[in-house]
LOLUM-637148 format. One line per field, with one value per residue (C-alpha): x, y, z; chain; residue number from 1. Coordinates in steps of 0.5 Angstrom, whole numbers, padded with zeros to 4 digits. Layout:
residues N
u: [X ...]
v: [Y ...]
w: [Z ...]
cadena: [A ...]
num: [NUM ...]
END
This chain:
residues 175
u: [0020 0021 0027 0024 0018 0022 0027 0022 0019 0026 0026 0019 0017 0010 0003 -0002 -0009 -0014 -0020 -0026 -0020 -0015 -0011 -0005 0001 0007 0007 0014 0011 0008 0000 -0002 0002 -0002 -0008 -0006 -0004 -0011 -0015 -0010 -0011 -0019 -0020 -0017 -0021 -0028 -0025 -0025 -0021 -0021 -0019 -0014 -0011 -0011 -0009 -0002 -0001 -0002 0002 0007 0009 0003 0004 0010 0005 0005 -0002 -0001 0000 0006 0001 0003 -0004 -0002 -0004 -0010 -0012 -0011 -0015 -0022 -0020 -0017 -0017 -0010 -0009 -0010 -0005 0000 -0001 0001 0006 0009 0009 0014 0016 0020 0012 0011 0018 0014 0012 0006 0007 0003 0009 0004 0008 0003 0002 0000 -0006 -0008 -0007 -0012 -0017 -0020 -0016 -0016 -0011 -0009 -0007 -0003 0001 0003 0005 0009 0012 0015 0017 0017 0021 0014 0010 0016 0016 0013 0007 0002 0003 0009 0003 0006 0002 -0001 -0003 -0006 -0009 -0013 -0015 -0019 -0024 -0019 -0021 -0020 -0015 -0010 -0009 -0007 -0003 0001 0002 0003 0008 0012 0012 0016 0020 0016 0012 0016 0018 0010 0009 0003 0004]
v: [0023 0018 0016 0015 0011 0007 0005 0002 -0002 -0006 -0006 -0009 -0016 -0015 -0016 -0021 -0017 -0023 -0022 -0019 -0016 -0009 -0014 -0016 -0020 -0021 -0026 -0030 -0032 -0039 -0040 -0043 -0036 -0032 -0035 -0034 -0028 -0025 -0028 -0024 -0018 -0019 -0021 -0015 -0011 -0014 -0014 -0020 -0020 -0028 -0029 -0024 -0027 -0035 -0033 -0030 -0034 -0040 -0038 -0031 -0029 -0026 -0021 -0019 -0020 -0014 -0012 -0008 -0002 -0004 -0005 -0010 -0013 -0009 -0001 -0005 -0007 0000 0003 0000 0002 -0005 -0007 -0006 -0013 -0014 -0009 -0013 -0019 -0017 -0013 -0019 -0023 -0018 -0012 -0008 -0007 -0001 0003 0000 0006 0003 0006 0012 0014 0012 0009 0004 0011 0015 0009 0010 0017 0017 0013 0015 0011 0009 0012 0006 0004 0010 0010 0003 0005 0011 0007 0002 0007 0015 0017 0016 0022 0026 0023 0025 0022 0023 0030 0032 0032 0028 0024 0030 0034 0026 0027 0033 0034 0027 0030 0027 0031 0027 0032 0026 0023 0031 0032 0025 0027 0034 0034 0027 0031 0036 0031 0033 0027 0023 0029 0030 0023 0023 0016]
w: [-0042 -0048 -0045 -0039 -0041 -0046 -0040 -0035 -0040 -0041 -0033 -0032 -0036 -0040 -0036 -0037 -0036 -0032 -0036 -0032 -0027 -0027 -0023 -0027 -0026 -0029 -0035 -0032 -0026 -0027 -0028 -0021 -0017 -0022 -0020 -0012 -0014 -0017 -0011 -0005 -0010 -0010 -0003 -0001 -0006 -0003 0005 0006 0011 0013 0007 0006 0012 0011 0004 0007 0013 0008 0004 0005 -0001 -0003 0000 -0005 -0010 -0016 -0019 -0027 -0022 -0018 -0012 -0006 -0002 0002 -0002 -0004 0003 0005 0000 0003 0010 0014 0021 0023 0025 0017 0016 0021 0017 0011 0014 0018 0012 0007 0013 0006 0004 0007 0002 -0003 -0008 -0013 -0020 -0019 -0013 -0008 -0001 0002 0008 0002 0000 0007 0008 0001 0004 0012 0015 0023 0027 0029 0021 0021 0028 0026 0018 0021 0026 0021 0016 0019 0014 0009 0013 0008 0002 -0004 -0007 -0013 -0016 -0011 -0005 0003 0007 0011 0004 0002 0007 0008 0000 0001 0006 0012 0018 0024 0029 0032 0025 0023 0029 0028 0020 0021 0027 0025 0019 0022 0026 0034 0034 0039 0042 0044 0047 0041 0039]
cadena: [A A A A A A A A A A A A A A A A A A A A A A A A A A A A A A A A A A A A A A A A A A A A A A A A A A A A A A A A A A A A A A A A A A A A A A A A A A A A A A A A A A A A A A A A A A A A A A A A A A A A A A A A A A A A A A A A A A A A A A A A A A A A A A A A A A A A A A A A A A A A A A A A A A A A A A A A A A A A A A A A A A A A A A A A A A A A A A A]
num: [1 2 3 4 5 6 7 8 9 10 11 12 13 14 15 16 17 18 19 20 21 22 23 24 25 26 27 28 29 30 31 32 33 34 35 36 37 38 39 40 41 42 43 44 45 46 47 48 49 50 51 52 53 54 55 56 57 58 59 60 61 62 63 64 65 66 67 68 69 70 71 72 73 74 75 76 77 78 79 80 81 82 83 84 85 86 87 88 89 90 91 92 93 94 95 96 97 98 99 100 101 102 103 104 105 106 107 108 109 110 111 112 113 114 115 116 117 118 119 120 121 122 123 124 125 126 127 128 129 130 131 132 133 134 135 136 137 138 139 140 141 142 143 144 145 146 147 148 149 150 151 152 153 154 155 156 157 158 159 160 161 162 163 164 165 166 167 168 169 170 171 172 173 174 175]
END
């Protein structure tokens, strides 16, 4: 483990900690990115999704901003349960988004699963990466299992989980 743990601090730069914010950003990127970078991430945890949304098509690359904890705009966003045309935004603006893990193991599927999404949300991340209903997240747990343990009770958002989980959601006509 200390192997492990000793390899990803020379694989990652170090982190600056912004004062008063968990939001963190690499100590490489130039001050005014940073700035920008700190206000994506605070934007998205207050849901103000205007500003989320000019503040990407303003400028796009902050859609691949990282946060101390390997989080995209986008795991944050889902974190407070967005309009999918949020969601949209941010995925238009960096469209690998959606295969990136956070530093807890969490696909932006996985955030959202966390966190009473709409079925909207979910269908549109499933469709970009159906693969993710059957990656493994926080403590080994999929999507589905997400999902259910956070109080997720919604009957279509279960069946598309479940049933993309087992490979029949096309076959069903569900989504």
């Amino acid at each position: 483990m200390h192997l492990r743990n000793e390899q990803y601090k020379q694989q990652h730069p170090p982190i600056l900690t912004h004062k008063n914010s968990e939001h963190h950003t690499s100590a490489t990127e130039p001050a005014s990115a940073m700035s920008d970078s700190k206000e994506i991430f605070a934007a998205c945890e207050n849901k103000r999704w205007p500003e989320v949304l000019q503040r990407v098509k303003d400028n796009p690359e902050l859609a691949k901003a990282k946060d101390g904890y390997g989080r995209l705009p986008l795991h944050v966003a889902l974190m407070k349960q967005p309009p999918l045309h949020v969601v949209q935004c941010l995925h238009q603006a960096y469209p690998a988004g959606v295969k990136v893990k956070n530093k807890c193991e969490m696909l932006p599927l996985h955030r959202a699963a966390a966190n009473h999404p709409s079925l909207a949300v979910v269908t549109f991340l499933w469709r970009q990466y159906p693969e993710a209903v059957t990656v493994k997240g926080l403590c080994g747990n999929l999507p589905k299992d997400i999902y259910r343990s956070n109080g997720g009770s919604d009957a279509d958002i279960i069946a598309l989980l479940e049933h993309a989980t087992n490979g029949k959601a096309e076959r069903m006509g569900c989504c």
